[in-house]
N, C-alpha and C positions, 0 to 999 in steps of 0.2 A: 504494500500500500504506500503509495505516495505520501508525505506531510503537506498540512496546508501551509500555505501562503503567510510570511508573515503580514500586518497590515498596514503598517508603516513602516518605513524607512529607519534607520540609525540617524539620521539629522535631526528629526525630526518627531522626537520620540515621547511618549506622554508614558507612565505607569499603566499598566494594563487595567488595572481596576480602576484608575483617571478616567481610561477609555470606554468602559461601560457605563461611568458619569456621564460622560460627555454623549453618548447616543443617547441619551434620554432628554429627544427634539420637543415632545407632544406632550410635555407635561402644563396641566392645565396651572395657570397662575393662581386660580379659587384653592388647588392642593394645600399653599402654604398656610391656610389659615387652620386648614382642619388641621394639619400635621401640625402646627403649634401648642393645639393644646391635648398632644399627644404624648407620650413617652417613648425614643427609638429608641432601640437595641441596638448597640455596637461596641465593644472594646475599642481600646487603642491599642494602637499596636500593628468471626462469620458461622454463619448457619450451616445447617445439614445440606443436603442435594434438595434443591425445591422444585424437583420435576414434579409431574402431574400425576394423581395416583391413578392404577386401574381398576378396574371393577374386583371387590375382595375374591381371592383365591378358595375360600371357603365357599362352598355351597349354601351353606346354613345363614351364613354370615350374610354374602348375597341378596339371600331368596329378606333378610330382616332388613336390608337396607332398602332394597327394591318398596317393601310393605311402608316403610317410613315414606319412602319417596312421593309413592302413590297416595297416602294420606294428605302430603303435604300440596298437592298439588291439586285436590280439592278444596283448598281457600283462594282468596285471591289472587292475582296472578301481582308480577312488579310494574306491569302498569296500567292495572288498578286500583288507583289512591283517592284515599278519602284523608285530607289534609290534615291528621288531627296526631297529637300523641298519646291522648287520653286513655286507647287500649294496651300501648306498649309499657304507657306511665304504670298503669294499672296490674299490667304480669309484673312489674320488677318487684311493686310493692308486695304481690302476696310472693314473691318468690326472696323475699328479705334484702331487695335492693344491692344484689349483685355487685353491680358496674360500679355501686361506693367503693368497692373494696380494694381497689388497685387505683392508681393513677394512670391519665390517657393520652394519648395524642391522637385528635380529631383530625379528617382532613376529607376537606368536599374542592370544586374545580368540577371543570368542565373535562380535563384531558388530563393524564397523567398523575393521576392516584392511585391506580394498585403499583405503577411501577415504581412509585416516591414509597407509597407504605411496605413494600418488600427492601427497598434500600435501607427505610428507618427502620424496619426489622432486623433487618443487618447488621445496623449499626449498632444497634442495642442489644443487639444477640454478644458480640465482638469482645462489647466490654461487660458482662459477663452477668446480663439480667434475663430471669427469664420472659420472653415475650408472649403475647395473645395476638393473633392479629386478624382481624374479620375484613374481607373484601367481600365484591361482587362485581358482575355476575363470576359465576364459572367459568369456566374452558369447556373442560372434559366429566367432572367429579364435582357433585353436591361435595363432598368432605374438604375440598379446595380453600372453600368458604370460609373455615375458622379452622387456624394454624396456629400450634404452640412449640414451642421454641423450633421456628422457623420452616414448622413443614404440618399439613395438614393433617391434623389428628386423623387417629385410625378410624374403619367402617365400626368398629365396635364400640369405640366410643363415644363414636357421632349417634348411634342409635341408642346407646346409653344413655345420653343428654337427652334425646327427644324422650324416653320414655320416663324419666326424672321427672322432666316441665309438662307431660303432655296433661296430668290431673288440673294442674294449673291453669296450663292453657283452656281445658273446657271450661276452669270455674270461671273467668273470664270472659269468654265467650258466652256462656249464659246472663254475663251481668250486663255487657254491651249491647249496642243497637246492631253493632255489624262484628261477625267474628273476627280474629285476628286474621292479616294476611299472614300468605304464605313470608315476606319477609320479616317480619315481625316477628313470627315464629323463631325463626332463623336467628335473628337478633337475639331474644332470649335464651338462645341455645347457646348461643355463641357469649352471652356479658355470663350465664350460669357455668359455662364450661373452663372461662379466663380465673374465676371464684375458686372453680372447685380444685383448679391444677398446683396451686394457684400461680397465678401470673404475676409478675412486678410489675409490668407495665401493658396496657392496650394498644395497639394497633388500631384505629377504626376508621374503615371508609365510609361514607354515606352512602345510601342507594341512590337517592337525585334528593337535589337541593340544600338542603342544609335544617330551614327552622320549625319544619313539620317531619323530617324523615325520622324514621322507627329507632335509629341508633342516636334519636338527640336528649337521651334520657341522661347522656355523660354532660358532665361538666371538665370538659378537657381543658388540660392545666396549658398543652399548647394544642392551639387551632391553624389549619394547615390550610392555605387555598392556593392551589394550582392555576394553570393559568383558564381564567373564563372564556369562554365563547358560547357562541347559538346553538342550543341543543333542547330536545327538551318544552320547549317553544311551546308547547299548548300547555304546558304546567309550571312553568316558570317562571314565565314571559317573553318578549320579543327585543329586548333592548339589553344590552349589556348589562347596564344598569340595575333592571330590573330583577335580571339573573343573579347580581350579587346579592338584593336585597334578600333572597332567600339564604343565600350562599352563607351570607354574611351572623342566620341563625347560628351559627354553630359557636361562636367569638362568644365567649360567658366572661363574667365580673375576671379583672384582674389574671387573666390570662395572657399569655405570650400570641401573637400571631404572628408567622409566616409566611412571607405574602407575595408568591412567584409573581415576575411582570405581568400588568393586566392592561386592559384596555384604561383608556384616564376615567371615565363614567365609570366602570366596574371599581377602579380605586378608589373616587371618591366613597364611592360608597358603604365601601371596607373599612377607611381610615372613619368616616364617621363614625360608623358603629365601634370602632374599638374606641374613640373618644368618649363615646356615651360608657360603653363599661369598664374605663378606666384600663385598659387592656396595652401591652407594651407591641410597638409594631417593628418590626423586623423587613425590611421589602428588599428584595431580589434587585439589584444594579445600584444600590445604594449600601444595604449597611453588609449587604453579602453577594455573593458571585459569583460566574465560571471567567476566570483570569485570559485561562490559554486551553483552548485543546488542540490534538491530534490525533487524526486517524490509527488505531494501530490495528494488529491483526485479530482478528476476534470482535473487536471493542474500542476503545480508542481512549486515550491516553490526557489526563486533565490536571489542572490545576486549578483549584476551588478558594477562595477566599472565602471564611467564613468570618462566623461573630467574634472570634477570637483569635485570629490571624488567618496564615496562608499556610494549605497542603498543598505542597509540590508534589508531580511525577502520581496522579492518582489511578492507578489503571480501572476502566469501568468495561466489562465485558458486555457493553449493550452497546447497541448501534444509534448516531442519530444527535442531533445538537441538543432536540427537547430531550433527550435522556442523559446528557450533561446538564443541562437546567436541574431536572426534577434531581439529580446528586446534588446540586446545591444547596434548593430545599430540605431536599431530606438534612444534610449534614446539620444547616440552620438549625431546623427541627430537633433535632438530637441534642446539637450543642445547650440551644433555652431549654430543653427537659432537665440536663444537669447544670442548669444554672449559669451558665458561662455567658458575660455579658452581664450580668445583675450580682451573685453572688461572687463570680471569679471571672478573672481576667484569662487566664490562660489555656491556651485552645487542647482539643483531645490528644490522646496521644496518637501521632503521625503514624505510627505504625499497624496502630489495632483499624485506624480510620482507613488505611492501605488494605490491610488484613481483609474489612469487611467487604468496601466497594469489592475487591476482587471475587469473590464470591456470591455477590449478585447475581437471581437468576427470573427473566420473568415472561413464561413462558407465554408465547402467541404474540411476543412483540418482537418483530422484527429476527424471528426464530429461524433459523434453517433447518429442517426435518428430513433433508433429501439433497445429496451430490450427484451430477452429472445426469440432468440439470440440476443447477441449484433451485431447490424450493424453499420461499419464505413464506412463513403465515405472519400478518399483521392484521391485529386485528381493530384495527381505523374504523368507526362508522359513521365518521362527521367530517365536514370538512375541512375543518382546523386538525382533527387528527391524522386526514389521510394526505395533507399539503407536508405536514412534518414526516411523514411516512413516505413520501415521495422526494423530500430533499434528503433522506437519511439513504434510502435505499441505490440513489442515486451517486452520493458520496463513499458511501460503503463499500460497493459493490461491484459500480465500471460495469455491468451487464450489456455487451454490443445491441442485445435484443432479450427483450422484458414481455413476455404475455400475463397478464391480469386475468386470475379468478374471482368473480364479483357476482358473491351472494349477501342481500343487505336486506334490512328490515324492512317495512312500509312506510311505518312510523318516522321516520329519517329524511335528510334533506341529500337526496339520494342523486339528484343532478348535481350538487354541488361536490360531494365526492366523487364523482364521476370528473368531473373537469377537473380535479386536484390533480386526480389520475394521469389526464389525457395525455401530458406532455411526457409523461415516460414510460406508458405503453404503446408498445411497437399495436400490441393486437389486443384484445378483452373477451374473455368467453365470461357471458354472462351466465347464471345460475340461481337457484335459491336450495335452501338450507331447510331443513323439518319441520322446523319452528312454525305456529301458525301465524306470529310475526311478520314470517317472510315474505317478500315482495316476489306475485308470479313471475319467473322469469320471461315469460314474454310479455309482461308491461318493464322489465326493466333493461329489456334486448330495445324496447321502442325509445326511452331517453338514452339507453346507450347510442343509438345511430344519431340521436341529434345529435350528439357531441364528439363521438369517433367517426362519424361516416360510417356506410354499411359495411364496406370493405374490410372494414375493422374490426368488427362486430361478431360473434358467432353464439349461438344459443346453444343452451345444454341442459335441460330441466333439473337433469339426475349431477348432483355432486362429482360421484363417481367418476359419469362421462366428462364431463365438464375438466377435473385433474387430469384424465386421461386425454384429452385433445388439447390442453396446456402443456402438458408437456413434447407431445408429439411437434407442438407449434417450436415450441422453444428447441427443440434437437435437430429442425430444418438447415440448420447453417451449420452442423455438424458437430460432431465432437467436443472438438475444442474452439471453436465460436466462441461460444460467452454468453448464454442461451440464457435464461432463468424467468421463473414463475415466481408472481407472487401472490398469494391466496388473502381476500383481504373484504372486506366492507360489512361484518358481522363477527363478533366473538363468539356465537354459536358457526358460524360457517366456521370459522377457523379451527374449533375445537373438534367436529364434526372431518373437518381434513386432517387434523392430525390424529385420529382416531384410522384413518383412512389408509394414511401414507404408515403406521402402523408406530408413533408414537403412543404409546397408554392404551 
């Protein structure tokens, strides 16, 4: 892999982290007043294998995860929301309030939260806590869901936890207007199961939004927002803005926040609310940030400024610039959990913080599951995530010729991924995934030819065929061409191909 480009000259030269001041053109003038009566964070101055589980090897075991499964998928679905916390408030209470019992790190965003909450994982796994750590959705494995120290508990003890809460959960459901969802469920399983291990520390991603989601029962000591964009849109809102005021739920009394670049509307509106609660703000290209990177093999190679100085030489085994950002975050993250910047001055130790990031692993992002072709699953389905997934795979990668597997939800803004795409797919086999989500593929063959032309274009209903004439596309210019597939516009398509191509 080549190195990038430095950006300036030796004549003419600023501090690197001067340099991420200084691009910050569109900062709105109204910022400075919020941010005055705010508090910034600044000083002067690894886990198991996190691959994807299989289906359990026990029969018995199976045949009891399958029956949970099945249960669980008789409540609501995750986007069916009735905006309230009153049912999730409601199980923590009869189940003795859980989520008190550890300390948390919250964190919602538009892009870039299970792979920011697997680094903060990381990182706190490193120095030697044990972790809990709840994402969503899945890949491959309901058990993916809640992970302790650093890999997702077993099928036995995921069905253990369910049938712990399940008393609960009906008494609950008898006493509410509407039963618990199916994540809410999950949520309980997961604050009961961080209790029972017990866990030093939370992990917690939101399902969408922030101040009605099912996991806003924590009062997280630090609140994590990634970078926002348009997602979402008929439960959120339609304006950046808008997006954060939910976002912006999660920032509780006197709490640290985190605060990856965002849009200047989405800012203000972050920095308001930590004003109101008295909350210390921390922001991406000011009090922390990526110095330098470079491409390296596998990963690529960074330099992080954080609240307490500067890691040099940090190898990140993920592909991509937003996955140098979300290592920023994360590091931030970690660092205000133990205090640094408020209690202490001086930064982690450089070696454990080496130790972790290299260990980082975060499956369906920008994964290779298959040489000659190469196949990547990314699993992008907006189009701030598939523009990033398209300058990553592009810098990564050098592919002379790239065909696209694109099965995507309905629900999605499914042209706009589609042009993120265009400019570095050679070809597109369009597809859709099992999900009843999924968008038919031939209404998604029809915005595909608006935007690749028909030439470009090829339909494929069945997944199966669909990876199967991807890669046939990609092996046209031979051997060693430079061919590659990437499998992308749904985390169930992605899960679903990696299931395929015979990962899990």
């Amino acid at each position: 892999m080549s190195e990038l480009p430095p950006d300036h000259n030796a004549d003419d030269h600023l501090d690197p982290f001067d340099e991420i001041i200084a691009e910050e053109t569109d900062r709105d003038p109204d910022l400075a007043v919020i941010e005055a009566g705010s508090r910034t964070l600044r000083t002067q101055g690894g886990p198991p294998d996190a691959d994807i589980p299989t289906r359990p090897a026990d029969p018995e075991v199976d045949k009891a995860l399958r029956e949970v499964e099945t249960e669980l998928a008789t409540r609501w679905g995750e986007t069916k929301l009735e905006p309230s916390v009153s049912r999730i408030a409601a199980l923590m209470d009869v189940l003795g309030e859980p989520q008190r019992s550890y300390p948390s790190i919250h964190i919602t965003g538009t892009n870039g939260k299970t792979s920011t909450a697997r680094m903060i994982e990381a990182l706190l796994g490193a120095f030697e806590l044990r972790t809990g750590r709840y994402t969503s959705p899945h890949v491959q494995s309901i058990t993916e869901r809640i992970s302790l120290d650093g890999a997702p508990i077993a099928p036995e003890r995921f069905i253990e936890t369910y049938q712990d809460i399940k008393p609960y959960v009906e008494m609950v459901d008898a006493s509410q207007e509407y039963r618990l969802s199916f994540f809410e469920v999950l949520t309980g399983m997961a604050y009961a199961a961080f209790a029972d291990a017990p866990a030093d520390v939370a992990v917690v991603e939101v399902g969408m939004g922030g101040s009605w989601d099912a996991t806003n029962v924590i009062d997280g000591d630090v609140a994590v927002v990634t970078p926002i964009d348009l997602d979402h849109t008929d439960r959120l809102g339609s304006t950046h803005a808008e997006i954060a005021t939910e976002k912006a739920g999660i920032i509780k009394q006197g709490a640290t926040v985190i605060m990856a670049q965002q849009p200047v509307d989405a800012a203000q509106v972050l920095l308001k609310k930590a004003v109101e609660v008295d909350a210390t703000v921390a922001r991406e290209g000011l009090e922390f940030g990526v110095v330098e990177r470079q491409v390296a093999v596998g990963g690529q190679l960074v330099t992080l400024r954080g609240l307490g100085g500067e890691y040099p030489e940090v190898y990140l085994p993920l592909h991509g610039a937003h996955q140098a950002h979300n290592a920023a975050v994360a590091l931030a993250a970690v660092e205000a959990f133990f205090g640094v910047g408020a209690q202490r001055a001086d930064a982690l130790d450089l070696d454990t913080v080496r130790k972790a990031f290299a260990a980082v692993a975060s499956p369906g992002r920008l994964e290779v599951v298959r040489r000659s072709p190469t196949v990547v699953l990314d699993a992008a389905h907006n189009p701030a995530g598939a523009r990033a997934a398209a300058e990553a795979i592009g810098e990564a990668f050098q592919f002379s010729r790239l065909i696209g597997v694109v099965g995507a939800s309905g629900d999605k803004n499914v042209r706009g991924l589609l042009e993120a795409f265009e400019p570095v797919f050679a070809e597109v086999v369009v597809t859709q995934n099992s999900s009843h989500r999924a968008m038919d593929a031939d209404e998604l063959a029809g915005i595909a030819v608006e935007v690749f032309g028909e030439e470009r274009v090829q339909v494929e209903p069945r997944l199966p065929d669909a990876l199967e004439a991807a890669i046939t596309l990609a092996e046209e210019e031979g051997e060693f061409a430079g061919g590659g597939v990437l499998v992308t516009g749904s985390v169930i398509t992605v899960g679903e191909a990696r299931l395929l191509l015979g990962r899990g």
